[in-house]
LOPAZA-91529 format. One record per atom (N, C-alpha, C, CB): z, x, y. Coordinates in steps of 0.02 Angstrom, whole numbers, plus 32768, in hexadecimal, padded with zeros to 4 digits. Glycine has a CB too. Layout:
ZXY ...
//
This chain:
2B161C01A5C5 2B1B1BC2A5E9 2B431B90A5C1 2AD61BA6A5F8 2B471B56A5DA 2B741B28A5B7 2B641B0FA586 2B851AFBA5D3 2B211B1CA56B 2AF41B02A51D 2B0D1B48A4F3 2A811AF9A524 2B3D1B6EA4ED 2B4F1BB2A4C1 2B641BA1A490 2B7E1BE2A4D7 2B631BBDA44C 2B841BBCA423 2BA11BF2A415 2B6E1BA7A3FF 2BBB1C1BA42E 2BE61C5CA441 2C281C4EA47C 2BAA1C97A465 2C341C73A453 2C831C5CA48F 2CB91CA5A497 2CC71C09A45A 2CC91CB1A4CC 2D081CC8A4E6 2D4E1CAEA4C4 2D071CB5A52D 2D8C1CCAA4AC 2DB61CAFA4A8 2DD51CBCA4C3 2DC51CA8A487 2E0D1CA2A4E3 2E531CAEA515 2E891CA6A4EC 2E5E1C79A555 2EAD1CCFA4C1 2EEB1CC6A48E 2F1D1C9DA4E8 2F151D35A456 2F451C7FA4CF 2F8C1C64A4FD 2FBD1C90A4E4 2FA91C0FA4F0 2FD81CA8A532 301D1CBCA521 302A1CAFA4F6 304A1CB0A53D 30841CC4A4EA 30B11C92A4B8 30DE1C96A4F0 30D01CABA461 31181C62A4CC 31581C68A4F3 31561C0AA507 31521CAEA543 31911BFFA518 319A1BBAA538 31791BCEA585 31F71B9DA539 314E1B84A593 31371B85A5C9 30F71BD7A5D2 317F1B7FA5F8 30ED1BEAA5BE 30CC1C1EA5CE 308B1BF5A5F5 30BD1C50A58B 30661C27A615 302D1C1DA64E 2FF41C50A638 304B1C31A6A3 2FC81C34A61F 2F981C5DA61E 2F431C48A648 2F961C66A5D4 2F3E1C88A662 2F091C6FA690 2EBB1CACA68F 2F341C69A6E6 2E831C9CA672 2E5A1CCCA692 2E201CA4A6AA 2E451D06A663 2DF11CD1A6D7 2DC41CCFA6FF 2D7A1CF0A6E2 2DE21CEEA738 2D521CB4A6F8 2CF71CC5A6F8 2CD71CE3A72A 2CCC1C8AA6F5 2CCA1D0EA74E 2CBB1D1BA785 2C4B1CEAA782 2CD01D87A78C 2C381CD3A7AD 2BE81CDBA7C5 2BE51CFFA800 2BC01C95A7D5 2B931D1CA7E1 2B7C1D46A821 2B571D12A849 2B491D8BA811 2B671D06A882 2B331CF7A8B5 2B121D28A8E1 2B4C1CCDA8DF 2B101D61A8E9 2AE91D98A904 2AAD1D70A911 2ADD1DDBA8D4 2A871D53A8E7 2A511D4AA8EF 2A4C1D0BA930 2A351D3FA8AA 2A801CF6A951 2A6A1CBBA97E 2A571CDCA9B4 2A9F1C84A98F 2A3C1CCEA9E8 2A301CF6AA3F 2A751CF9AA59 29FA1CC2AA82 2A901D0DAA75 2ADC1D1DAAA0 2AE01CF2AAD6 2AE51D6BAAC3 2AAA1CDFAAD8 2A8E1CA1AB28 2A961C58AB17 2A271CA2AB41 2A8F1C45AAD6 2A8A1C19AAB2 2ABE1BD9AAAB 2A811C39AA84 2AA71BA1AAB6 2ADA1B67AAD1 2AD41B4FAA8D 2AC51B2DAB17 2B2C1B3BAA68 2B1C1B30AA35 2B0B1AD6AA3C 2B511B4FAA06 2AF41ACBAA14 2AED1A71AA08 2B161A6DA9DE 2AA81A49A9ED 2B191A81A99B 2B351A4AA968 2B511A92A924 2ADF19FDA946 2B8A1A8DA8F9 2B8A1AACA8CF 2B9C1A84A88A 2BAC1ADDA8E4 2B691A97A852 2B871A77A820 2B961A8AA7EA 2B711A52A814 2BC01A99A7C4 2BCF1ABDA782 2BDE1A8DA751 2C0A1AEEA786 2BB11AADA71A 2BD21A9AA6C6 2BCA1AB4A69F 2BC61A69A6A3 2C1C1AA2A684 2C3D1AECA65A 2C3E1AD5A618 2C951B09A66F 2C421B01A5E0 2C511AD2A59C 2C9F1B06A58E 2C001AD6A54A 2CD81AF6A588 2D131B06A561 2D2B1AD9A525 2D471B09A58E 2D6A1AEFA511 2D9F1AE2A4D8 2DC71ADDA4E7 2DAE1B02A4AD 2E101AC6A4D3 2E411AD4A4CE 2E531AC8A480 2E601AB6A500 2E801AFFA445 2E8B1AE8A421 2EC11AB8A410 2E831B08A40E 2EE61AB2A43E 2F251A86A424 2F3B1A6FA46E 2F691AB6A3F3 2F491A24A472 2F4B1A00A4A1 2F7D19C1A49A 2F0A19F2A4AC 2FA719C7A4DB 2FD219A5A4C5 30121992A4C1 2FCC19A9A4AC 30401962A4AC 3087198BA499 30A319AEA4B4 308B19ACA470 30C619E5A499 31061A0CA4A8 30D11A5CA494 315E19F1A468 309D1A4BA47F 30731AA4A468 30561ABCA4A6 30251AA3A428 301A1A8FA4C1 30051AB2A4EC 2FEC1A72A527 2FCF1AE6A4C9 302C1A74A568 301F1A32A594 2FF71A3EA5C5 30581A13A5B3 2FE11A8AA5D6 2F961A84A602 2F651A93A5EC 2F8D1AA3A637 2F2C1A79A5E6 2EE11A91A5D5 2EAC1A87A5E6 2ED01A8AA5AA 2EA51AB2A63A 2E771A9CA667 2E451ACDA67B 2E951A85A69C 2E011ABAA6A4 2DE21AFEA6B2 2DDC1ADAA6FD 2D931B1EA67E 2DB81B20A72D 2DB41AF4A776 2D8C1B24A79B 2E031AE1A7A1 2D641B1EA7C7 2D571B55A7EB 2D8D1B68A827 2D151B4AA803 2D8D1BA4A836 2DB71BCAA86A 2D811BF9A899 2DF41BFFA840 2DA11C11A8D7 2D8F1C27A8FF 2DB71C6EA8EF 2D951BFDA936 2D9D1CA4A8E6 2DDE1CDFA8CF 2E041CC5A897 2E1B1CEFA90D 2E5A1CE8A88F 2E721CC6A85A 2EA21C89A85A 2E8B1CF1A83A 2EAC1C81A8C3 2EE01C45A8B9 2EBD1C17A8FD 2F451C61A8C2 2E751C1CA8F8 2E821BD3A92A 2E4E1B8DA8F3 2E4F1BE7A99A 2E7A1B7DA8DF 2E491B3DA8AF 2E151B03A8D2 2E841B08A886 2DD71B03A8BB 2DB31AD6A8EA 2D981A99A8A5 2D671B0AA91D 2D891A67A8D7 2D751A25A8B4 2DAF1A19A885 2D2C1A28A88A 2DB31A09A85A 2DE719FBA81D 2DE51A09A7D6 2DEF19BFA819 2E391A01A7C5 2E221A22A76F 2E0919F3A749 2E601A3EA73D 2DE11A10A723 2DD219DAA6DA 2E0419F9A6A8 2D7419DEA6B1 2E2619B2A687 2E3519D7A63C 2E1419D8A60A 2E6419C7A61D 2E241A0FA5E7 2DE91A16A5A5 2DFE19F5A562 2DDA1A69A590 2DD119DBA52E 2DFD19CEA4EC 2DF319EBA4C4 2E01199BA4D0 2E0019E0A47E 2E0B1A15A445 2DC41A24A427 2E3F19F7A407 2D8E19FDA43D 2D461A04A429 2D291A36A464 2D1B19B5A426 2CF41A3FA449 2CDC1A80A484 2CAC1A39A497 2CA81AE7A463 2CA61A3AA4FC 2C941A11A509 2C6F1A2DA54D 2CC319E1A503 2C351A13A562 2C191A38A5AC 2C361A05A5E4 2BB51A3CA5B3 2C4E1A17A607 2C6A19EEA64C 2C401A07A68A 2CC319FFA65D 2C3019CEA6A4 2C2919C9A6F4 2C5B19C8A71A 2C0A1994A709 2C6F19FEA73E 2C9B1A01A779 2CA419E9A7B6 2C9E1A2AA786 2CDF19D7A7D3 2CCD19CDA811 2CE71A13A830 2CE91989A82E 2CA31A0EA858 2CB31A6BA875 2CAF1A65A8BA 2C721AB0A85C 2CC81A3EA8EE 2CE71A3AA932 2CBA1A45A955 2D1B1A62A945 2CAD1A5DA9A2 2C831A9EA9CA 2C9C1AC4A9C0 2C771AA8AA0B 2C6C1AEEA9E2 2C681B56A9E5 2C381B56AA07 2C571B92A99C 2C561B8EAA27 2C301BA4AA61 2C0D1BE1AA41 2C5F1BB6AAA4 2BBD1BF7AA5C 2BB01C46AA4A 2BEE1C72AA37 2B901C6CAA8A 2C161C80AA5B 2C461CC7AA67 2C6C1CABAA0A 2C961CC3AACE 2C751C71AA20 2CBA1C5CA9DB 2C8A1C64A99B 2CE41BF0A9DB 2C411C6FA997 2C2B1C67A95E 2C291CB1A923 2BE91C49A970 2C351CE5A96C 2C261D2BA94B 2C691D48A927 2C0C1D64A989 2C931CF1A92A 2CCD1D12A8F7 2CEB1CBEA8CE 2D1E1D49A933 2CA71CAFA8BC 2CC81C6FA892 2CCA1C7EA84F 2CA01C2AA897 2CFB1C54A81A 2D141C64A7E6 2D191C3AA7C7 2D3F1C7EA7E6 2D281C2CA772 2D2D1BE0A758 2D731C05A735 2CE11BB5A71C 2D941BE0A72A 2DD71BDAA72E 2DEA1BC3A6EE 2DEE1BAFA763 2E0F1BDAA6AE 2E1D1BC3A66C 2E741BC2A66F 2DF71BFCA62E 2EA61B90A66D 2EE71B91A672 2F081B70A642 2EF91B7DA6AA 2F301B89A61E 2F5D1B61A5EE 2FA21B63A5FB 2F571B76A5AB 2FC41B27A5F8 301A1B59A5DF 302C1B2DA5BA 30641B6DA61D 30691B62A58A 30781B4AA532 30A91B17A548 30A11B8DA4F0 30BF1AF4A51D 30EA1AC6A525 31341AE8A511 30D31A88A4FD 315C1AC1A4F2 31AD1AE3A4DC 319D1AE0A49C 31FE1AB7A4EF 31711AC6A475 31811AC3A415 31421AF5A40B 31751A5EA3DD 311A1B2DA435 30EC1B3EA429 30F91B96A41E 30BF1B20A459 31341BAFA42A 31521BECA44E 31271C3CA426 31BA1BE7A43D 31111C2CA3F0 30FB1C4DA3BC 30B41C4DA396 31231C3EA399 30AC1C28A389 306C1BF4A378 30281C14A393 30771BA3A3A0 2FF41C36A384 2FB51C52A391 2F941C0EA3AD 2F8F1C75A34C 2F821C12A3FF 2F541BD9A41F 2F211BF0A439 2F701BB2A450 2EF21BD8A449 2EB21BD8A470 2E981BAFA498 2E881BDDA451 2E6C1BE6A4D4 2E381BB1A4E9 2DF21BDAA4DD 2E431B95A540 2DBB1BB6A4D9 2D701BE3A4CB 2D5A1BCBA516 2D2F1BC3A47B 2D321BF8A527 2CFC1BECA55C 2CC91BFCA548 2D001C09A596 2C881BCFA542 2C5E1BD5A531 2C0F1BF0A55A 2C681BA5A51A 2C351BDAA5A2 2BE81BF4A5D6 2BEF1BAEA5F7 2B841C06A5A5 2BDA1BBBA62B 2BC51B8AA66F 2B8B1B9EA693 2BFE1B89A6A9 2B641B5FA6A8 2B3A1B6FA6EF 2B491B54A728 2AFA1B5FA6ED 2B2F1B82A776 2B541B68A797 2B0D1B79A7D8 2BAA1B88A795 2B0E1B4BA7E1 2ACF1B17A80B 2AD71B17A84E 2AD01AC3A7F9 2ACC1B35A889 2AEA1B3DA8C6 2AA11B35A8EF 2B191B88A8CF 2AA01B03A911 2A6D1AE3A94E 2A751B00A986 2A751A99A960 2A3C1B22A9A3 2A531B34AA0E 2A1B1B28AA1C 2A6E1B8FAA39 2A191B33AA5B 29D61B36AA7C 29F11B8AAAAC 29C01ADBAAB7 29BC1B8FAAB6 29AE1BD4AAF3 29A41BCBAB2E 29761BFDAAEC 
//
């Protein structure tokens, strides 16, 4: 969860501009399939190590629906490991049995070489329905 002191690392590409992106999958299996959602809330704790400048100008996390429909909005992360509250949009039942939290960087132009990171540390993610 977002109180971890263990972490995932995501090395960054290299290269000018490079894009690096991976994904958290949650299980919701456990909701009813009937189930009207009310409310979803996530908080995540990440990193970014270098922020900024010309090294590394994106450093965001977000939830997604699959791997390209983005819901609610990104937070950016900073160079401290920090737990964020998201804004995580609606979802419907169907959209939940493939939601994802979303870790994205890309390097800047003075960064092309340079060993970067982001850590993910764990999130919880809080989803309200009724039946």
């Amino acid at each position: 969860d977002e109180n971890s002191t263990s972490y995932a690392t995501v090395n960054l590409k290299t290269g000018n501009a490079a894009d690096t992106t991976a994904f958290w999958k949650f299980d919701c299996s456990a909701i009813p399939a009937d189930a009207t959602i009310v409310s979803v809330e996530c908080r995540a704790k990440a990193m970014t190590q270098q922020a900024g400048g010309n090294r590394v100008t994106t450093y965001e996390m977000q939830l997604y629906k699959g791997t390209t429909t983005a819901k609610g909005s990104s937070t950016q992360l900073t160079t401290s490991a920090a737990a964020y509250d998201l804004t995580c949009g609606t979802w419907t039942r169907a959209e939940l049995d493939d939601i994802n939290l979303r870790l994205h960087a890309v390097r800047g132009k003075n960064s092309t070489t340079t060993t970067y990171y982001l850590r993910f540390y764990g999130a919880t993610l809080t989803v309200k329905y009724r039946v």
